[in-house]
N, C-alpha and C positions, 0 to 999 in steps of 0.2 A: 650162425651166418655161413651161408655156401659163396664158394667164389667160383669166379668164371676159369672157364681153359684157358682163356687169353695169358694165364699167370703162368702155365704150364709151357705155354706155346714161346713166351718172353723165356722162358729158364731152359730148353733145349734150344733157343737160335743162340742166346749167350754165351760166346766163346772162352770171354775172358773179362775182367771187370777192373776197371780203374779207378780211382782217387777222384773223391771231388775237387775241382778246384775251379779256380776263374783267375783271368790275367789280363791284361792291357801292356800296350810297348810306353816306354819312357821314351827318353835322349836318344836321340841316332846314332851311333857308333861306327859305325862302318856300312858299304852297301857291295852286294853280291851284284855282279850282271852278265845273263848268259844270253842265250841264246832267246829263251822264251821269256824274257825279260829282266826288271833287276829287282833284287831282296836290299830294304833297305833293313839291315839288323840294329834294333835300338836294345838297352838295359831293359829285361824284362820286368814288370811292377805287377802289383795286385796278384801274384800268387798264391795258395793258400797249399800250407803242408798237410802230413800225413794226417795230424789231429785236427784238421780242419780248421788252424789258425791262421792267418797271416803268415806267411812265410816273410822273413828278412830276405832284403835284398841280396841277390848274389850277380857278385861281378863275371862269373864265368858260363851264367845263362844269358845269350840273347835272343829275342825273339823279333820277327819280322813277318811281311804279307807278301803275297804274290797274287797277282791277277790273272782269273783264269776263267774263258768263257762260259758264262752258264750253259748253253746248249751248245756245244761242240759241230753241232749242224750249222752253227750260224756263230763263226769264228771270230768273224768281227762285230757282232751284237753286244747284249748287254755283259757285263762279268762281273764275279764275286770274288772277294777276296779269300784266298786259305792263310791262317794262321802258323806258321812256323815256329821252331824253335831250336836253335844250336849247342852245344858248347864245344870250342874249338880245339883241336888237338893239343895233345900236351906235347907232341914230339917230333918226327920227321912224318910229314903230314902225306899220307894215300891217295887224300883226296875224301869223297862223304860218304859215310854209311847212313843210311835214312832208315826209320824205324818205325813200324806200325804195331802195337804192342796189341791186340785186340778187337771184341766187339764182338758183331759191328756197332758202332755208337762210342767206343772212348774216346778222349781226347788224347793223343799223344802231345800235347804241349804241358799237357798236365802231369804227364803219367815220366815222361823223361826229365821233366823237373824234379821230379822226387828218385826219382831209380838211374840216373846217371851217374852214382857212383860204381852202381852194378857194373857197369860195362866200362868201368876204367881201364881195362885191359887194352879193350879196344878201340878208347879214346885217345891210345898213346898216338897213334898213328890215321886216327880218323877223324874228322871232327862228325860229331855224333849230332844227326838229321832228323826232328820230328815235325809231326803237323796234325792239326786236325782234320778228317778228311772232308772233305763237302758234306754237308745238313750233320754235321758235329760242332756244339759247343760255337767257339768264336767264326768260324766258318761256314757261313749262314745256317746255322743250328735247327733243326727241327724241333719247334716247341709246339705243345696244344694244349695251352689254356694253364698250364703247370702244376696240374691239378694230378697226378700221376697217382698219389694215394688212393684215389677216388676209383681210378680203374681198377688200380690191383686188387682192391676190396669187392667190387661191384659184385652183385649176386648171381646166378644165373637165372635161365629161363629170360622169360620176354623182358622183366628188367634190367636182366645183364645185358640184355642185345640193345636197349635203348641208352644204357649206359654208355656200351663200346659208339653206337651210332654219334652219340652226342661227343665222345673223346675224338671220332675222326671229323665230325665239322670243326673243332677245333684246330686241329692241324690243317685242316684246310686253309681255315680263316687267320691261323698266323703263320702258315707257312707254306702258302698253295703256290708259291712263285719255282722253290726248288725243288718240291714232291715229286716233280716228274724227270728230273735233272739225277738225283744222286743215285747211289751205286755202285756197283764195284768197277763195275767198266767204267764210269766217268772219274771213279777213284784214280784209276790203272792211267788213265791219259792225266789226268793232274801230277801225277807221280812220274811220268816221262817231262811236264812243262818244269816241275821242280827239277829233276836232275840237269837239266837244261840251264835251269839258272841258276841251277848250281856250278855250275862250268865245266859238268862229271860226263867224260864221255858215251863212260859206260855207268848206271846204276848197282852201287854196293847196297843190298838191303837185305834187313835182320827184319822177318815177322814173324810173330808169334800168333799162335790160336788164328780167331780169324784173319792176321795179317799174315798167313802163310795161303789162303786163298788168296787176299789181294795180291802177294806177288806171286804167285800161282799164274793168277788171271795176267800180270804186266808181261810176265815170259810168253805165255802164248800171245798174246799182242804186240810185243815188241822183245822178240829173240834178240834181234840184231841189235839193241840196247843194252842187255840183259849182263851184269857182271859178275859180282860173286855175291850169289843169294843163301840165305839160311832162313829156311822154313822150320821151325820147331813148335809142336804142339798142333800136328799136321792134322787137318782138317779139308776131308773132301765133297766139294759141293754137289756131287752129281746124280746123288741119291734124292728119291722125294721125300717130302715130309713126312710121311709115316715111317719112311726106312731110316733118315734120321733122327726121328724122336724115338724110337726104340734101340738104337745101335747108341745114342746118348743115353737113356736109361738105364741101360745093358751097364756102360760104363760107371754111372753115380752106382748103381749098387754093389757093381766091383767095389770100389773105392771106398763105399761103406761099408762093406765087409770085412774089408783089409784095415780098415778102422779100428771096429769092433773088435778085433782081434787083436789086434795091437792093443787096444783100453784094456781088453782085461789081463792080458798077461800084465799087464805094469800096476791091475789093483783098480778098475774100475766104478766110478761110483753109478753104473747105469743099469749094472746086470752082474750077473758069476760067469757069463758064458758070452759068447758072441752072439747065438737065438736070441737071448733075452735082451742084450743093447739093443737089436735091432726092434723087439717086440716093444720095447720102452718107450721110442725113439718116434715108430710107428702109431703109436698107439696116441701115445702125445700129440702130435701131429695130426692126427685128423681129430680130437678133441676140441681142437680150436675152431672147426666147423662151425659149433654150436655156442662155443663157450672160449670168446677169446680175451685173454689177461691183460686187462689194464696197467697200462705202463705210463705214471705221470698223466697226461690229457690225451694220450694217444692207446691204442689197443694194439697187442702182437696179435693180427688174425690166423687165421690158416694159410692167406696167400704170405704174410711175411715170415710166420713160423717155417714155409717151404723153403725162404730162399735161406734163412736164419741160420736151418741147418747143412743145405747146400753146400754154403762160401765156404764155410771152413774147409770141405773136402777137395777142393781146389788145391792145395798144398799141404803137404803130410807136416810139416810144421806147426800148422796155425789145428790140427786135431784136437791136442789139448784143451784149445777153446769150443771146441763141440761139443766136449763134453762137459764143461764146466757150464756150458750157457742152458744144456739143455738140462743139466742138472737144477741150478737156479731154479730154470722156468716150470721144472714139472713139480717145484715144492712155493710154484706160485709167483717169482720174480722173473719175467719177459724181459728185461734191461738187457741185459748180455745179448740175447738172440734175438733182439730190435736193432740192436747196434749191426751186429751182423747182418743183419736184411738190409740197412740204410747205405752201407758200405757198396751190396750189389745194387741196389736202384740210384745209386746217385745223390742221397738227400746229405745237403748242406746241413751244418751246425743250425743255422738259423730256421731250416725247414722248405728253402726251397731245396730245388733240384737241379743238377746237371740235366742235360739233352740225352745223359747215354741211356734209361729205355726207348725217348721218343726216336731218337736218332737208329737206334737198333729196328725199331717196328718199321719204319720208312726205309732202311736201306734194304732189310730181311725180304719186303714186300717187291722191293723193286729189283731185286734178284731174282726171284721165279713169277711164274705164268700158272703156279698151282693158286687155288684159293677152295681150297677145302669146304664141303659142306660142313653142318652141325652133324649128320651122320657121320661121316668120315672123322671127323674129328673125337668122336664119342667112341669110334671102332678104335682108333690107336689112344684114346686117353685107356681104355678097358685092359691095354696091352702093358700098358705103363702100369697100372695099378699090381696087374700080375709078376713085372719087372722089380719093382720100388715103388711101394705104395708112397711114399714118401712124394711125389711128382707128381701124384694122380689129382684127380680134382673132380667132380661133381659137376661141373658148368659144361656146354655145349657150342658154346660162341669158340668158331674157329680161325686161326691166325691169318690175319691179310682180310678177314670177313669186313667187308663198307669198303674197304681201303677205296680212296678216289681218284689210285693213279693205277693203268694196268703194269704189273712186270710184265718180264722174259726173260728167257733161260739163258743168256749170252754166256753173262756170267758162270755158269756151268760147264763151261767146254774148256777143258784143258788138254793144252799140248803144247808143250814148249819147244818141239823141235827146231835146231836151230840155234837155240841160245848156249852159251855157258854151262856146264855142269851147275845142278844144283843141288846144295846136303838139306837135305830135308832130314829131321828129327821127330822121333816117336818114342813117347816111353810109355812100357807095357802096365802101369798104374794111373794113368790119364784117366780122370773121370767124364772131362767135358769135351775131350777131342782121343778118344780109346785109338788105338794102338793101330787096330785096322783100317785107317783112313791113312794111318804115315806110310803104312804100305800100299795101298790102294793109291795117294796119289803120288805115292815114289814114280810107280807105273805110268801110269796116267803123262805125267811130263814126259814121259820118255829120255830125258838129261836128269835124270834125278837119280842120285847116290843115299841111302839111308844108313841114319846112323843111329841105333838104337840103344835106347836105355833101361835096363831091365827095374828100375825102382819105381817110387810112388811120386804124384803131383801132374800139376796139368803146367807143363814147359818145364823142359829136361835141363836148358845152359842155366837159368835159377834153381834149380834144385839142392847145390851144393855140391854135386859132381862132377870133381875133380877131372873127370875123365873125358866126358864129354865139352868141362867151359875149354879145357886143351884142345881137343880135333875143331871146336867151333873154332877157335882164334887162333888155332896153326892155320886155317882155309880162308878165314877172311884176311888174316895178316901176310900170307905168302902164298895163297892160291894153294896150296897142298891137300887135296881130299885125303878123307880115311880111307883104309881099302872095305872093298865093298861086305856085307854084311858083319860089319863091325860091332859088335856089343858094350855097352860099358854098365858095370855091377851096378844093384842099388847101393845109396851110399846109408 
């Protein structure tokens, strides 16, 4: 079985990958009211944790909605609601940090329900601000047909294209009201109606991977809102699609190098040498092409085998599992590196899905004005193969291909002259946001100060250094930048 580029196209727009989960509000508890309206915060229900259970109730998450027009042309028209979610400071209060952990496509109501202890540091003093962004998850979500397997799998040539054709009437036909609506720009204005109701003069916000575009984009949009921003796992949107699906390639095979390396010095079960991990690794991976391992009623293909061994290289932590799943699978057990493929696509315990690939392919699409031939797309998959064969694929259907809404490049244009210093964060082991984008958009803003970490993982203040969670939370806690070209060790 061959799969489509469409799978390739989904795994270099993907920043960062969040937790499945779903939620509903409970009881009212309290209500916010600003300027752009009021947050009514109720006990948030129906959460689901890390293992894809039911999370128990917790009294120091609340969640609430905000109304915010769907076309921003037509102010007082129809509106949809964004999903929200707090937990309130533990201390002498700043006022809010708001956080977009992702994407595009996660849900940040999900993602700071699980990871708010991370940021206790900064909970002392803030209360800690998430949401899903428009055509995310509870936030009129982009769904189509929910059938998401079905694509990733799809073959190519004219059956893959009738596949993809038939996956976008889909999202048309359950979600053609906001297709034309979301994006980072309509993001960047929902994110100034929140701080708004949030009662916050100025906007404090933490993003990560793609949330360092979106408040990228909010600073050149609204400077004179703009407060104390940290961009980490710095990501620049200004390159086309070929220049960044090779400068992301570039980086996963860094990262799997620096893998490889690491396995064997510690006694590898993949290889004696680092060529040979990666020849195993390689080799295994496009095996799946023809010959994919049945896992219970489901198959590890090629397109999940790709992302299976991806996620782990996202954090030099979770390694160990790359190598144990790929071990498994190449002696026939797919379980470990189906779990890891489900974990980036969103799939629920039960087998549905979250919104975050549909929600990524709609906002990805409605960010640029490129829409790739099958040539073009076949000249930078050939480039990737020569990069990390490990991403490459076989298929010709290119990303945004049917899409039935046109982008534009707005969202591309940064310059936040004007605004706030901003620390933007880059560290030199980033597989899915490399090193050269924290530079490139340090620049680019022009108020932007970089703070560099010389270790491994994609987003440096979770990485476990010491060095850099301190310059984050001296900056956001008391306005204090690092001095300029500041470094801190791997840890």
């Amino acid at each position: 079985m061959k799969t489509t580029a469409l799978v390739s196209a989904l795994c270099l727009a993907a920043l960062t990958v969040c937790g499945a989960a779903s939620g509903t509000p409970a009881t009212t508890t309290a209500t916010t009211t600003g300027a752009a309206g009021a947050i009514s915060w109720r006990t948030c229900t129906g959460l689901t944790g890390p293992d894809g259970k039911p999370a128990a109730p917790d009294p120091t998450l609340q969640c609430g909605k905000l109304a915010v027009p769907l076309d921003y042309a037509k102010p007082g028209g129809e509106r949809i609601d964004l999903a929200l979610i707090r937990v309130k400071a533990t201390g002498d209060r700043l006022g809010s940090l708001v956080f977009n952990f992702g994407g595009p496509g996660g849900s940040g109501v999900d993602t700071l329900a699980m990871a708010a202890r991370a940021f206790a540091a900064l909970g002392t003093r803030y209360d800690l601000v998430s949401f899903d962004p428009r055509g995310v998850e509870r936030s009129a979500g982009v769904r189509c047909g929910g059938d998401v397997e079905t694509i990733l799998n799809a073959s190519d040539g004219a059956s893959g294209d009738k596949a993809v054709k038939k996956y976008v009437a889909a999202c048309r036909k359950d979600s053609g009201k906001v297709l034309p609506y979301v994006g980072t720009i309509n993001a960047a204005r929902d994110m100034d109606r929140i701080r708004a109701a949030l009662g916050d003069a100025k906007l404090n916000y933490f993003g990560l991977s793609y949330g360092t575009q979106l408040g990228a984009v909010y600073a050149t949009h609204f400077p004179r809102n703009t407060g104390r921003l940290v961009l980490d796992a710095a990501y620049d949107p200004t390159g086309t699609f070929a220049d960044r699906a090779v400068i992301q390639a570039t980086g996963f095979a860094t990262s799997f190098d620096a893998f490889a390396k690491d396995c064997v010095a510690k006694g590898c079960d993949l290889g004696q040498d680092p060529a040979e991990v990666r020849k195993t690794v390689e080799t295994f991976v496009d095996g799946l092409r023809d010959k994919p391992i049945k896992v219970g009623k489901r198959s590890l293909t090629h397109a999940l085998g790709q992302l299976g061994v991806i996620t782990p290289l996202y954090a030099k932590a979770s390694w160990p599992l790359l190598e144990q799943a790929v071990a498994a699978a190449v002696k026939g057990d797919g379980t470990m590196l189906l779990a890891l493929a489900d974990t980036y696509t969103g799939r629920r315990a039960d087998g549905t899905y979250t919104t975050t690939l549909t929600s990524m392919q709609a906002i990805t699409c409605a960010d640029t004005s490129e829409r790739p031939t099958r040539a073009q797309a076949a000249a930078v998959n050939r480039k990737i193969k020569k990069i990390f064969p490990v991403l490459a694929t076989s298929g010709t259907v290119a990303p945004c291909a049917h899409w039935p809404v046109p982008g534009d490049d707005r969202a591309k244009r940064i310059d936040a002259t004007g605004s706030a210093p901003i620390m933007v964060v880059g560290a030199k082991g980033d597989p899915a946001t490399p090193y050269r984008w924290a530079t490139s958009l340090t620049a680019r803003l022009r108020t932007g100060v970089l703070l560099t970490y010389e270790g491994e993982g994609h987003g440096a203040y979770l990485s476990g250094s010491a060095c850099v969670a301190q310059h984050v939370n001296t900056y956001l806690l008391t306005g204090k930048l690092p001095a300029r070209d500041t470094s801190c060790p791997a840890t």
